[in-house]
PQR file of N, CA, C, O and H, with PARSE charges and radii, in Angstrom:
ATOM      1  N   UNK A   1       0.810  -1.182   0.000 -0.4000 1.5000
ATOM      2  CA  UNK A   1       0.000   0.000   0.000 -0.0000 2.0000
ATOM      3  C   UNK A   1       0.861   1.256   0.000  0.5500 1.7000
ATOM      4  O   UNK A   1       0.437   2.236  -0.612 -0.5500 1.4000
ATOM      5  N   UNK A   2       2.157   1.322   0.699 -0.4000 1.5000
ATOM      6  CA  UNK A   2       2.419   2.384   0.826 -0.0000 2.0000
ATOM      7  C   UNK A   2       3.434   2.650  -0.610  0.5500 1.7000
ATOM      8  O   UNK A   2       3.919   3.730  -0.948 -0.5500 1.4000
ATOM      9  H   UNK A   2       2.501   0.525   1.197  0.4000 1.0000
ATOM     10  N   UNK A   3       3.566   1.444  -1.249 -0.4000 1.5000
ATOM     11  CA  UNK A   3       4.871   2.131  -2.803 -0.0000 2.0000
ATOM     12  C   UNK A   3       3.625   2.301  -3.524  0.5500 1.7000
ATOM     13  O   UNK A   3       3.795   3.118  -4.429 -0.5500 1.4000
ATOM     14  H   UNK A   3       3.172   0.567  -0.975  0.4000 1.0000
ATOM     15  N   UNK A   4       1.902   1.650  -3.465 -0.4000 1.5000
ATOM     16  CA  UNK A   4       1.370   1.882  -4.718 -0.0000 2.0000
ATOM     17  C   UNK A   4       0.837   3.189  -4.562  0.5500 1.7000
ATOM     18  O   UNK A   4       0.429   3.533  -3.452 -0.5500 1.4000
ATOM     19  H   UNK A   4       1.764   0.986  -2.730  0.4000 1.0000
ATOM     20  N   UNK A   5       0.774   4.197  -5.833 -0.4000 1.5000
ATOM     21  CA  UNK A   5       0.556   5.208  -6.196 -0.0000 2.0000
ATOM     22  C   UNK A   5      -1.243   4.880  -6.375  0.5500 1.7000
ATOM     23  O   UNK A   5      -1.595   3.775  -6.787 -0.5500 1.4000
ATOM     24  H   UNK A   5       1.106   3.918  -6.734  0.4000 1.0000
ATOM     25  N   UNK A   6      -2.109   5.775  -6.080 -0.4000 1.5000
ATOM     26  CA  UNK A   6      -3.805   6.219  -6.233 -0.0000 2.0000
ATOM     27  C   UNK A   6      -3.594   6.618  -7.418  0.5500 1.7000
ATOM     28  O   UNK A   6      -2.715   7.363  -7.853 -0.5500 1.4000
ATOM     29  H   UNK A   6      -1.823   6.673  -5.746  0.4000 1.0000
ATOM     30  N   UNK A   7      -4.916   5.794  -8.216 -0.4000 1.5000
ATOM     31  CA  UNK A   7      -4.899   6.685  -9.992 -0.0000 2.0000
ATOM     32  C   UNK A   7      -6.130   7.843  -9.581  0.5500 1.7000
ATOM     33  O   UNK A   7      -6.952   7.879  -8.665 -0.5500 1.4000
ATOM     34  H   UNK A   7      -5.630   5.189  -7.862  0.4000 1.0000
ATOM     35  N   UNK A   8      -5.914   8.486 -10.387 -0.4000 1.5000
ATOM     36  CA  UNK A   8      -6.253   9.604 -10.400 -0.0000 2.0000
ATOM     37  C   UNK A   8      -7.769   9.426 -10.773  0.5500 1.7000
ATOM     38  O   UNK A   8      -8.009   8.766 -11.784 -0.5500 1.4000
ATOM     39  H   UNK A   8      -5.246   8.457 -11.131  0.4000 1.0000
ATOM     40  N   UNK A   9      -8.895   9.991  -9.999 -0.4000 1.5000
ATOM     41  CA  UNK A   9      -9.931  10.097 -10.370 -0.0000 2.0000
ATOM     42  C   UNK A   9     -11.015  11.171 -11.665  0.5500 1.7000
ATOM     43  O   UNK A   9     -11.120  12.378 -11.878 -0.5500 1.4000
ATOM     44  H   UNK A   9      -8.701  10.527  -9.178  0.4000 1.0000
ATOM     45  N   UNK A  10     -11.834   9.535 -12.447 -0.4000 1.5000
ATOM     46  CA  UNK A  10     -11.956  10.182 -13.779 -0.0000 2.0000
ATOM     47  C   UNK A  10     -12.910  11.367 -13.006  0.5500 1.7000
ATOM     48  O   UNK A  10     -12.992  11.737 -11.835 -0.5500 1.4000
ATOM     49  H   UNK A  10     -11.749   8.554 -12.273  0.4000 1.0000
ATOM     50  N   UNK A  11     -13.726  11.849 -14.527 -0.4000 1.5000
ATOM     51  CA  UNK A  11     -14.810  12.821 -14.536 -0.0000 2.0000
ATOM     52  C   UNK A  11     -16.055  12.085 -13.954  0.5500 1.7000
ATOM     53  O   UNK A  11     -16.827  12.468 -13.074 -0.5500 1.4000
ATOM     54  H   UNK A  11     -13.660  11.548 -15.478  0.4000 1.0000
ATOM     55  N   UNK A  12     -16.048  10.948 -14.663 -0.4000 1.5000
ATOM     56  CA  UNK A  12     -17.260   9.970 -14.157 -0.0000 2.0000
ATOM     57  C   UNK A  12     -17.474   9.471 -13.369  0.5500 1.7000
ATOM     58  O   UNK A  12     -18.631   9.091 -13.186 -0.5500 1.4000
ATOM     59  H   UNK A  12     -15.421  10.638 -15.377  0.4000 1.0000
ATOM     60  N   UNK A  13     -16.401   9.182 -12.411 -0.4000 1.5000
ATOM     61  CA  UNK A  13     -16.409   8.677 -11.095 -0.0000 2.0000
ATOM     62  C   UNK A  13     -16.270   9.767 -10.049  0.5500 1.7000
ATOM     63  O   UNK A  13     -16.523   9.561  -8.862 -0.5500 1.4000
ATOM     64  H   UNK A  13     -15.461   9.490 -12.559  0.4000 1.0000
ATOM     65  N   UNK A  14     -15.846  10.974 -10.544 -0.4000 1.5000
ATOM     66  CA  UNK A  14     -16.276  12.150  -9.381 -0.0000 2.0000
ATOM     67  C   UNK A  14     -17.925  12.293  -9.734  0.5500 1.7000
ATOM     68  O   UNK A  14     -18.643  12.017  -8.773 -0.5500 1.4000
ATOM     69  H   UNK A  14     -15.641  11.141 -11.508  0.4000 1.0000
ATOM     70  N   UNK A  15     -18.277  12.489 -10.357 -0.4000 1.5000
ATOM     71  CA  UNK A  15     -19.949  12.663 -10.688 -0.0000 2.0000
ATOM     72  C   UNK A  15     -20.300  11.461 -10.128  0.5500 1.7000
ATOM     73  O   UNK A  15     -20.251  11.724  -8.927 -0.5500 1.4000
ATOM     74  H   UNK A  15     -17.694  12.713 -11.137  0.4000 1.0000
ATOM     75  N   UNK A  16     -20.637  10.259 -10.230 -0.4000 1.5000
ATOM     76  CA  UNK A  16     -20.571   9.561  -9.109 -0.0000 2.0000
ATOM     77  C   UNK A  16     -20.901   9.410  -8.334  0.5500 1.7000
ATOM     78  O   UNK A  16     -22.025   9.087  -7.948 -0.5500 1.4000
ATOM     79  H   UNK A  16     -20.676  10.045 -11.206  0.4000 1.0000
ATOM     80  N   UNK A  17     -19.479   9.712  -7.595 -0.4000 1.5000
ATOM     81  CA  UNK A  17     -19.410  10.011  -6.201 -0.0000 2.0000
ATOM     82  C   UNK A  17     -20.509  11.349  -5.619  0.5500 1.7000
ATOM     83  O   UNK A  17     -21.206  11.356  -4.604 -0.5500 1.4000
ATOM     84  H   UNK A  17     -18.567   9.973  -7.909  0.4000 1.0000
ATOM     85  N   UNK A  18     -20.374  12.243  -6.501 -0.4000 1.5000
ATOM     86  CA  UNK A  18     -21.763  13.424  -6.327 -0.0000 2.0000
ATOM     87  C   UNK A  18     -22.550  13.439  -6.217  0.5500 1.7000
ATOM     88  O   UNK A  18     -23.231  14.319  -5.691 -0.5500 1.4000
ATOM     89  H   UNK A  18     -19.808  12.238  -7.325  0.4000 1.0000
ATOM     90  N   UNK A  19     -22.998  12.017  -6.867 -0.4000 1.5000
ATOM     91  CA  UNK A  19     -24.527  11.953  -7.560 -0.0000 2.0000
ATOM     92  C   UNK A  19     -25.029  10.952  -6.079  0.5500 1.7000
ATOM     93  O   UNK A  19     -25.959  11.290  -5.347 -0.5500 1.4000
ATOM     94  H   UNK A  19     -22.445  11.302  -7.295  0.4000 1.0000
ATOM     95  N   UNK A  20     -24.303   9.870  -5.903 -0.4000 1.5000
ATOM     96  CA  UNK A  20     -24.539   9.250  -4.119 -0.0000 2.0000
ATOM     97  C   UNK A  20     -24.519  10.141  -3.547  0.5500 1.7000
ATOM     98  O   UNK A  20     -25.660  10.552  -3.336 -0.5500 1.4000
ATOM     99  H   UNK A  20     -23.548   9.596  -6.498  0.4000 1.0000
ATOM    100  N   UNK A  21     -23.337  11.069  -2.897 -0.4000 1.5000
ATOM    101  CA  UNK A  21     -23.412  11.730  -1.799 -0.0000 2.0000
ATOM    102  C   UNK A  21     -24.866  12.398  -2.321  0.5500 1.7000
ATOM    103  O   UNK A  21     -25.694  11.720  -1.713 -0.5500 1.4000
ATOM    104  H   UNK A  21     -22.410  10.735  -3.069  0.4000 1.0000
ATOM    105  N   UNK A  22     -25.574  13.336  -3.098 -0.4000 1.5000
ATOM    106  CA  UNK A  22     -26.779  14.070  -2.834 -0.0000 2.0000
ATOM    107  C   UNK A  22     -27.988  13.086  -2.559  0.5500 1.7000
ATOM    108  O   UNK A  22     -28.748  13.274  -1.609 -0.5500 1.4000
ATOM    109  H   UNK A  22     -24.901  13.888  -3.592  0.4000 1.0000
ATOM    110  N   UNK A  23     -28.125  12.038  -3.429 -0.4000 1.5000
ATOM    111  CA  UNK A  23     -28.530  11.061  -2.873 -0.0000 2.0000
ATOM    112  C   UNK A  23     -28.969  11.145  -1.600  0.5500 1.7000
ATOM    113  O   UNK A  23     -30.010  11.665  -1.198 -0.5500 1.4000
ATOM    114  H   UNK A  23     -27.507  11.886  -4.201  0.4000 1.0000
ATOM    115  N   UNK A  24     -27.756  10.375  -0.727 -0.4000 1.5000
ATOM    116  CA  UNK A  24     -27.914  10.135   0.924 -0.0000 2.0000
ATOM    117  C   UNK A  24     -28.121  11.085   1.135  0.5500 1.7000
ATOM    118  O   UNK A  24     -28.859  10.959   2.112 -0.5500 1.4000
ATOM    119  H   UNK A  24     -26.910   9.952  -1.053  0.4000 1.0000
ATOM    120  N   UNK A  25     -27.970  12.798   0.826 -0.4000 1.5000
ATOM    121  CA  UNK A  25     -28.358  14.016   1.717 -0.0000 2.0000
ATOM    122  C   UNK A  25     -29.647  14.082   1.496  0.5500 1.7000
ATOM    123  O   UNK A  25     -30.449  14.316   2.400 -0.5500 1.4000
ATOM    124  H   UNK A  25     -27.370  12.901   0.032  0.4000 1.0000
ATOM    125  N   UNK A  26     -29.994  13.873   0.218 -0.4000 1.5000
ATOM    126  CA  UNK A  26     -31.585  14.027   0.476 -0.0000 2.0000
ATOM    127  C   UNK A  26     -32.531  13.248   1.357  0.5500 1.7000
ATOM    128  O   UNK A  26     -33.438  13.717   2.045 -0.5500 1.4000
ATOM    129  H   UNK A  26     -29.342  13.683  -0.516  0.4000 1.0000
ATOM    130  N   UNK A  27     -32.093  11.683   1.196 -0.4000 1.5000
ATOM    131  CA  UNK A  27     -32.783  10.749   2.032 -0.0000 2.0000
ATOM    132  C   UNK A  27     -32.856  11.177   3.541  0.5500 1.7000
ATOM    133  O   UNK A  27     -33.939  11.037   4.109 -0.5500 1.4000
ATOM    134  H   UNK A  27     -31.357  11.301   0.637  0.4000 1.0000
ATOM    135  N   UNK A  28     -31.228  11.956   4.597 -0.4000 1.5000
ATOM    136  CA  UNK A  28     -31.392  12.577   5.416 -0.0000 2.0000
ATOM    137  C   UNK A  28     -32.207  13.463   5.320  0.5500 1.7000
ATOM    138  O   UNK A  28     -33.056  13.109   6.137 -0.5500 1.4000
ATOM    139  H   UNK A  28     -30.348  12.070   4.135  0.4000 1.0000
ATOM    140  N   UNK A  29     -32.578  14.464   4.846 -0.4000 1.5000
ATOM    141  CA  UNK A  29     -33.058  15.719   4.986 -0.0000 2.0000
ATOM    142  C   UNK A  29     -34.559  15.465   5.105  0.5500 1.7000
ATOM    143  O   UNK A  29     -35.392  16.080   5.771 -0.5500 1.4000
ATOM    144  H   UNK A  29     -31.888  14.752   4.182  0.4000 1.0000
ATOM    145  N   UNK A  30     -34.721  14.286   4.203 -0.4000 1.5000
ATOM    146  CA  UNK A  30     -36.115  13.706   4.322 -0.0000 2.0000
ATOM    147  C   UNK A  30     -36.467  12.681   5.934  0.5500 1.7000
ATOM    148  O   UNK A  30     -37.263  12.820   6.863 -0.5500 1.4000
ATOM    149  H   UNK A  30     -34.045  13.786   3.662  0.4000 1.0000
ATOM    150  N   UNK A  31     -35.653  11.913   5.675 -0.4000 1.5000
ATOM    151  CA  UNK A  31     -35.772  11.533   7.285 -0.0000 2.0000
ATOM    152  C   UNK A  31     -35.495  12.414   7.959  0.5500 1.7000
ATOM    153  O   UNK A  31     -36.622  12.893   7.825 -0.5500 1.4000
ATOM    154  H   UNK A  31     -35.007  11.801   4.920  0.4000 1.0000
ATOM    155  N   UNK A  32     -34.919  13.256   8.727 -0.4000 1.5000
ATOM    156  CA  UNK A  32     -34.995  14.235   9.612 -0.0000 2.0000
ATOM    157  C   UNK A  32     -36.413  15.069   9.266  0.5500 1.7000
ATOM    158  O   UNK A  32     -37.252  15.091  10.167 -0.5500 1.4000
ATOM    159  H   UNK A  32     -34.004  12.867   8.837  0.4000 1.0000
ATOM    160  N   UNK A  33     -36.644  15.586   8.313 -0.4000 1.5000
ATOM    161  CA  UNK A  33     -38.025  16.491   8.097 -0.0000 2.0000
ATOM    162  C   UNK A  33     -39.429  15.616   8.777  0.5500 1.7000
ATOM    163  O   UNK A  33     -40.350  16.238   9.307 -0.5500 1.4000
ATOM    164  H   UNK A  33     -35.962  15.568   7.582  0.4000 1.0000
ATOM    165  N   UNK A  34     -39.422  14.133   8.671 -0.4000 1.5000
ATOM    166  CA  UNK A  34     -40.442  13.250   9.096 -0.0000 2.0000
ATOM    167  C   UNK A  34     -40.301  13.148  10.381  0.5500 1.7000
ATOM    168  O   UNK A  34     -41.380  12.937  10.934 -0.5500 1.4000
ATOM    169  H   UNK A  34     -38.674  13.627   8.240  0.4000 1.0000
ATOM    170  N   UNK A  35     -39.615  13.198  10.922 -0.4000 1.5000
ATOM    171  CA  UNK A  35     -38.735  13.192  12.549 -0.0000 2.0000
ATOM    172  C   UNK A  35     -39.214  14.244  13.386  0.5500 1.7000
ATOM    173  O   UNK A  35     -39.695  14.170  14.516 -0.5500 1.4000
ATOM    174  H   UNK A  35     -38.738  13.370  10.473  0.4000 1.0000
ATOM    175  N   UNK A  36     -38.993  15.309  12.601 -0.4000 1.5000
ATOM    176  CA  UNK A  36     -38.658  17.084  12.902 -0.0000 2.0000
ATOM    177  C   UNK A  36     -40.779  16.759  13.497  0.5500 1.7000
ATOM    178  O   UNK A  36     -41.403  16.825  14.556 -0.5500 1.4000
ATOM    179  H   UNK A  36     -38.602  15.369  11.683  0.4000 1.0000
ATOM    180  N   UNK A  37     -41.074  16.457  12.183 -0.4000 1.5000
ATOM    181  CA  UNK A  37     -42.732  16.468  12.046 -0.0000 2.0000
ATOM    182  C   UNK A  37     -43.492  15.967  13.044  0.5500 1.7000
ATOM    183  O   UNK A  37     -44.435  16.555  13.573 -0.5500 1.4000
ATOM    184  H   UNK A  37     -40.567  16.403  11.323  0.4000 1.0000
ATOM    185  N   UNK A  38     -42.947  14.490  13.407 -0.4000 1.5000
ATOM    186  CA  UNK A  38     -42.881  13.958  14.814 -0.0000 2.0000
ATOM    187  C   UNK A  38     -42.984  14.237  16.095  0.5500 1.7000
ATOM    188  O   UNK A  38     -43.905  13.928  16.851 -0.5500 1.4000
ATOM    189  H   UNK A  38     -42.181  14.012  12.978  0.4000 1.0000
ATOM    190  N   UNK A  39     -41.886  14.912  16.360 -0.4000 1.5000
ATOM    191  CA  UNK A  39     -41.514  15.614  17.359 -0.0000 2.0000
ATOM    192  C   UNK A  39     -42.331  17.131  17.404  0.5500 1.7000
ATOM    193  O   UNK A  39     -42.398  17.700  18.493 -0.5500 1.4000
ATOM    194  H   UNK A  39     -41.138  15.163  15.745  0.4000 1.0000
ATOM    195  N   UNK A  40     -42.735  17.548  16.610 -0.4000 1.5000
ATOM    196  CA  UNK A  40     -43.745  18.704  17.051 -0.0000 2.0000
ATOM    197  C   UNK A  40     -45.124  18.398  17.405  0.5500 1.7000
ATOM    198  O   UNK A  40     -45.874  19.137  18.042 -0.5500 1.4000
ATOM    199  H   UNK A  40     -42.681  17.086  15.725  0.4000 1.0000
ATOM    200  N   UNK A  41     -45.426  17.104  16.880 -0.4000 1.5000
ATOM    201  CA  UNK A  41     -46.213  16.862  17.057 -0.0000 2.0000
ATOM    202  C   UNK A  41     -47.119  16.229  18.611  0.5500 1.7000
ATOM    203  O   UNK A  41     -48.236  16.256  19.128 -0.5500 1.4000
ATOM    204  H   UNK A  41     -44.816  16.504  16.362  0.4000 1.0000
ATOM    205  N   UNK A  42     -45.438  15.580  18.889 -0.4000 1.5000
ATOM    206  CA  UNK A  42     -45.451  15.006  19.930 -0.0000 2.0000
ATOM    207  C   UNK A  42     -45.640  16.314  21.360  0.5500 1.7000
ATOM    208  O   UNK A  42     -46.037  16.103  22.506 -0.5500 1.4000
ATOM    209  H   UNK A  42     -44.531  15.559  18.469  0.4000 1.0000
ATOM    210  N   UNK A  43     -45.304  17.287  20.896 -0.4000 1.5000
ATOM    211  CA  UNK A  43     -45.184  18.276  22.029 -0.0000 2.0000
ATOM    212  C   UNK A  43     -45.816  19.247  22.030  0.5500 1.7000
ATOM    213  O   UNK A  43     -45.761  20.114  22.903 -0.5500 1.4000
ATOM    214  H   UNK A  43     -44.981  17.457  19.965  0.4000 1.0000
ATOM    215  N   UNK A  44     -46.816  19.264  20.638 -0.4000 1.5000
ATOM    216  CA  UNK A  44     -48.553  19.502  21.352 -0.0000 2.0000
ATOM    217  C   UNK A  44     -49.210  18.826  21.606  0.5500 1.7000
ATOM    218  O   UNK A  44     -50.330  19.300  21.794 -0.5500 1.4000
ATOM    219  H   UNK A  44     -46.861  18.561  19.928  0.4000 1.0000
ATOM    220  N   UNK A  45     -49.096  17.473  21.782 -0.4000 1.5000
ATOM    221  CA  UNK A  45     -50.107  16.758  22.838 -0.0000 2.0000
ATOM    222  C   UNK A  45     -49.801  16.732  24.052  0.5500 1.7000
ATOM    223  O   UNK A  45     -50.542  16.347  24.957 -0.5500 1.4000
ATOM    224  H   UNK A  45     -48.186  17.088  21.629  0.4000 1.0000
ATOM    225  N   UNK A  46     -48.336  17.266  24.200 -0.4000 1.5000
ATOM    226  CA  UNK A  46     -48.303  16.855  25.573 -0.0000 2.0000
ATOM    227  C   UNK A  46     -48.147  18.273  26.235  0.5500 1.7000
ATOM    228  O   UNK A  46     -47.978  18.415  27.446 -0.5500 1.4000
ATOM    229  H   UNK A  46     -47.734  17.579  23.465  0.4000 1.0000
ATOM    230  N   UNK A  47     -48.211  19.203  25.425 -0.4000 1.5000
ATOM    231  CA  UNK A  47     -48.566  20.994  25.797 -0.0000 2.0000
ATOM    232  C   UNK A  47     -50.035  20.753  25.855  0.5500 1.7000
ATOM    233  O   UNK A  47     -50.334  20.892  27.041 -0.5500 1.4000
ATOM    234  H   UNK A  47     -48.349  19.087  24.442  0.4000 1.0000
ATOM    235  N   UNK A  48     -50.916  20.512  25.284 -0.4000 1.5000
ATOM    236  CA  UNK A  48     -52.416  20.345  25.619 -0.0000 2.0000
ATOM    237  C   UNK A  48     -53.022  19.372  26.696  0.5500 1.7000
ATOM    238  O   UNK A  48     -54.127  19.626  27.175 -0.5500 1.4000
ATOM    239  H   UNK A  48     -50.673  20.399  24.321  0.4000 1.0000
ATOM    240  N   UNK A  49     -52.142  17.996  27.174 -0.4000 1.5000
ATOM    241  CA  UNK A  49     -52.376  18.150  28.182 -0.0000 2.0000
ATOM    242  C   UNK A  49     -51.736  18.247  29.408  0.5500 1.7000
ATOM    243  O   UNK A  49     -52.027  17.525  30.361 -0.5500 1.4000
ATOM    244  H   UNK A  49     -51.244  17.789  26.784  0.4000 1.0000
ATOM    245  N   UNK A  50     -50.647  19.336  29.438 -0.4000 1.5000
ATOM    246  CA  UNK A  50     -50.365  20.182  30.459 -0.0000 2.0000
ATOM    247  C   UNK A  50     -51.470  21.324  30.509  0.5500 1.7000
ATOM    248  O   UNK A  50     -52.035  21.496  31.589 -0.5500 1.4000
ATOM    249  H   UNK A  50     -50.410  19.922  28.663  0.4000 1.0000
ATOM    250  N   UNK A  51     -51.866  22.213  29.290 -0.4000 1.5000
ATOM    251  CA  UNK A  51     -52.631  22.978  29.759 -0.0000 2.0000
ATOM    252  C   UNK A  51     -53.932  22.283  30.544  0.5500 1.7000
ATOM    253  O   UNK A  51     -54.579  22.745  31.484 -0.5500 1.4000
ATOM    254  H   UNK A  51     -51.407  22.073  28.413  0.4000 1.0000
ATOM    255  N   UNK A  52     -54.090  21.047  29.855 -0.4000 1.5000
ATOM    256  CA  UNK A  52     -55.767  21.145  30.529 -0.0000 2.0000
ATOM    257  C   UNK A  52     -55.540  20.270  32.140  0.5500 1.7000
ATOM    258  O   UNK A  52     -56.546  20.042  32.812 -0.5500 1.4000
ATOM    259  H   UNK A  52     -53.564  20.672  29.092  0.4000 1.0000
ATOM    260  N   UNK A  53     -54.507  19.942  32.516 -0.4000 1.5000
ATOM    261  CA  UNK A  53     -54.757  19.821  34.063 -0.0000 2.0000
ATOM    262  C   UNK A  53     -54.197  20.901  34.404  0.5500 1.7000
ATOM    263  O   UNK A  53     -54.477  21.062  35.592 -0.5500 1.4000
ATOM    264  H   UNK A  53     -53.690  20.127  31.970  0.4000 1.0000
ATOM    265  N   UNK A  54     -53.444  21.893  33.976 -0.4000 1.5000
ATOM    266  CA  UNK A  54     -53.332  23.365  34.862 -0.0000 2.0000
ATOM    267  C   UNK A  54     -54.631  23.889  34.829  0.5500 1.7000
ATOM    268  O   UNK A  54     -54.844  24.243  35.989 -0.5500 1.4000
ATOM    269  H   UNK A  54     -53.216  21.762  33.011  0.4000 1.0000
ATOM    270  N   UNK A  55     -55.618  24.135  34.147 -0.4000 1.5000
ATOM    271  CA  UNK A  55     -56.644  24.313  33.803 -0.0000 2.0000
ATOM    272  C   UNK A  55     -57.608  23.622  34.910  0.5500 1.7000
ATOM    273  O   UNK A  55     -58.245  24.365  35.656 -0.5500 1.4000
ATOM    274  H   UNK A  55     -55.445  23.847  33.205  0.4000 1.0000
ATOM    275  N   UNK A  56     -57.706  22.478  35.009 -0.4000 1.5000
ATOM    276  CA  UNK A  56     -58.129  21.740  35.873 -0.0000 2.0000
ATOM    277  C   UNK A  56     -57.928  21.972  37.526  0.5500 1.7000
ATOM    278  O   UNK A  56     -58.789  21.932  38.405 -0.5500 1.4000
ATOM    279  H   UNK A  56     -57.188  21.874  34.402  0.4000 1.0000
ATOM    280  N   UNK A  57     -56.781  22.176  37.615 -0.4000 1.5000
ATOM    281  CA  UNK A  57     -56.135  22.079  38.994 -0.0000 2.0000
ATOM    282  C   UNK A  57     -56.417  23.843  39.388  0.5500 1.7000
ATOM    283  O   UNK A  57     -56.731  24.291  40.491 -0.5500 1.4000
ATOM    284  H   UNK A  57     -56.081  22.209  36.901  0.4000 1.0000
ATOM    285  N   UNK A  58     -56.252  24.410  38.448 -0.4000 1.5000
ATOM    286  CA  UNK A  58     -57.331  26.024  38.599 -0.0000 2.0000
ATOM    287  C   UNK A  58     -58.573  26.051  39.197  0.5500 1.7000
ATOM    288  O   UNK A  58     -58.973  26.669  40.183 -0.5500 1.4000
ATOM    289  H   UNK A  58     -55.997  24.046  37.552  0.4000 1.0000
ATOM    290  N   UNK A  59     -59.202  25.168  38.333 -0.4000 1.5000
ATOM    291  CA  UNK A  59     -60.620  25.070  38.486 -0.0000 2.0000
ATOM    292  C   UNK A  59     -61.268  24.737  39.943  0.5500 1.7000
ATOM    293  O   UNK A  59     -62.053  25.326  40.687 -0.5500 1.4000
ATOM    294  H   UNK A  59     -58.877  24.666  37.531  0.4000 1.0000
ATOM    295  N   UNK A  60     -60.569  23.528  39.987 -0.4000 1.5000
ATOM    296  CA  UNK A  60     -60.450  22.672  41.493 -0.0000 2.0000
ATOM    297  C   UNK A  60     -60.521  23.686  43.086  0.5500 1.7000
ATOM    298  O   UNK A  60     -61.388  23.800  43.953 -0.5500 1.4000
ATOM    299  H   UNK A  60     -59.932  23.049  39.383  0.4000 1.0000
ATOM    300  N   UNK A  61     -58.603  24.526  42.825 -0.4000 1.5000
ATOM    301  CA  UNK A  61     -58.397  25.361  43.715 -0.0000 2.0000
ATOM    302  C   UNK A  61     -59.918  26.696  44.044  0.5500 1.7000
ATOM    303  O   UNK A  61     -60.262  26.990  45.188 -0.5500 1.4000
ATOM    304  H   UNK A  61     -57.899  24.433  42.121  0.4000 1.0000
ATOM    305  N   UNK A  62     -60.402  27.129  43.125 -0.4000 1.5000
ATOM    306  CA  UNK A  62     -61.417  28.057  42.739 -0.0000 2.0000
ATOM    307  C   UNK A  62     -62.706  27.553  43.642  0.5500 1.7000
ATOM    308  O   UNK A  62     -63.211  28.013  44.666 -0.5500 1.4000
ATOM    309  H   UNK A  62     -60.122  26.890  42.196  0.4000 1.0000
ATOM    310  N   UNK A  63     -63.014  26.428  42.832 -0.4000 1.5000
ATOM    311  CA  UNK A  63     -64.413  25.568  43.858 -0.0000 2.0000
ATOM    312  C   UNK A  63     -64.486  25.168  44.977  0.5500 1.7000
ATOM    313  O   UNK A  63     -65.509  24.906  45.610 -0.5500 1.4000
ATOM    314  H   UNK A  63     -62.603  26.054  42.000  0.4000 1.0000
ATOM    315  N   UNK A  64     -62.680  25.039  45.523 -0.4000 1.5000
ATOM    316  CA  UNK A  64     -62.325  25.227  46.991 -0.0000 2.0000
ATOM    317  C   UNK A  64     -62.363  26.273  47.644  0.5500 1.7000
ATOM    318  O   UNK A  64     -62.491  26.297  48.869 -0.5500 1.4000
ATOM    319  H   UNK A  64     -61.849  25.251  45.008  0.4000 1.0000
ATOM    320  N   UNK A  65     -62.290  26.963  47.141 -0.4000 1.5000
ATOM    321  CA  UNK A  65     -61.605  28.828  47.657 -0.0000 2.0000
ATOM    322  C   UNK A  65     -63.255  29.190  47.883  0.5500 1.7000
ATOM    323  O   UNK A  65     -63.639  29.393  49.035 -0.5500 1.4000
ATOM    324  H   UNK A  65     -62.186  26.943  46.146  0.4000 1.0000
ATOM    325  N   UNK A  66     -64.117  29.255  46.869 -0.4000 1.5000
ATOM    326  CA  UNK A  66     -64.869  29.721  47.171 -0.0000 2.0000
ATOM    327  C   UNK A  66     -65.826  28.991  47.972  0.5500 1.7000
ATOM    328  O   UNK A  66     -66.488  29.703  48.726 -0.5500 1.4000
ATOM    329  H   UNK A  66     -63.804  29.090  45.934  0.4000 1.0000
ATOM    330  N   UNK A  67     -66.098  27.586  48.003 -0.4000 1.5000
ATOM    331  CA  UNK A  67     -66.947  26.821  49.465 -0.0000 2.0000
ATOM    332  C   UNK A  67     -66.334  27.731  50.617  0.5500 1.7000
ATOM    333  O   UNK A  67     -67.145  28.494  51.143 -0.5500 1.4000
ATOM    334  H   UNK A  67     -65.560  27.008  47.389  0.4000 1.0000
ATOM    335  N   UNK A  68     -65.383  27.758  50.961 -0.4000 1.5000
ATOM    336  CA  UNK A  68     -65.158  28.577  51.744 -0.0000 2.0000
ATOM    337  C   UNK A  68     -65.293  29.197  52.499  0.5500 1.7000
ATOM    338  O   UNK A  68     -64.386  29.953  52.847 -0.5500 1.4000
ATOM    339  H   UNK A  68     -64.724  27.139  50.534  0.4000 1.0000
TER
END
């Protein structure tokens, strides 16, 4: 390995190599975007129900306060 000399890369095999690498970036960009989609999603359900037992636990304190 170390006396043999690397041949030099053609035109066609750098394009190629270009044409994979955008490839895999897109497939990332697409998996992450489905992910991304996921995850927002996931954290308004769980923002809606935080609001509705703060909401709740409002309500609660209120119907206490005022028996009173």
């Amino acid at each position: 390995m170390i006396g043999r000399r690397m041949s030099k890369p053609t035109l066609t095999s750098v394009t190629e190599q270009i044409h994979q690498l955008d490839t895999r970036s897109h497939r990332l960009e697409t998996e992450t975007s489905i992910q991304f989609k996921d995850l927002f999603n996931r954290i308004k359900r769980i923002e809606g129900i935080l609001i509705a037992a703060f909401a709740t636990t409002i309500i609660i304190l209120l119907t206490v306060a005022l028996q009173l």
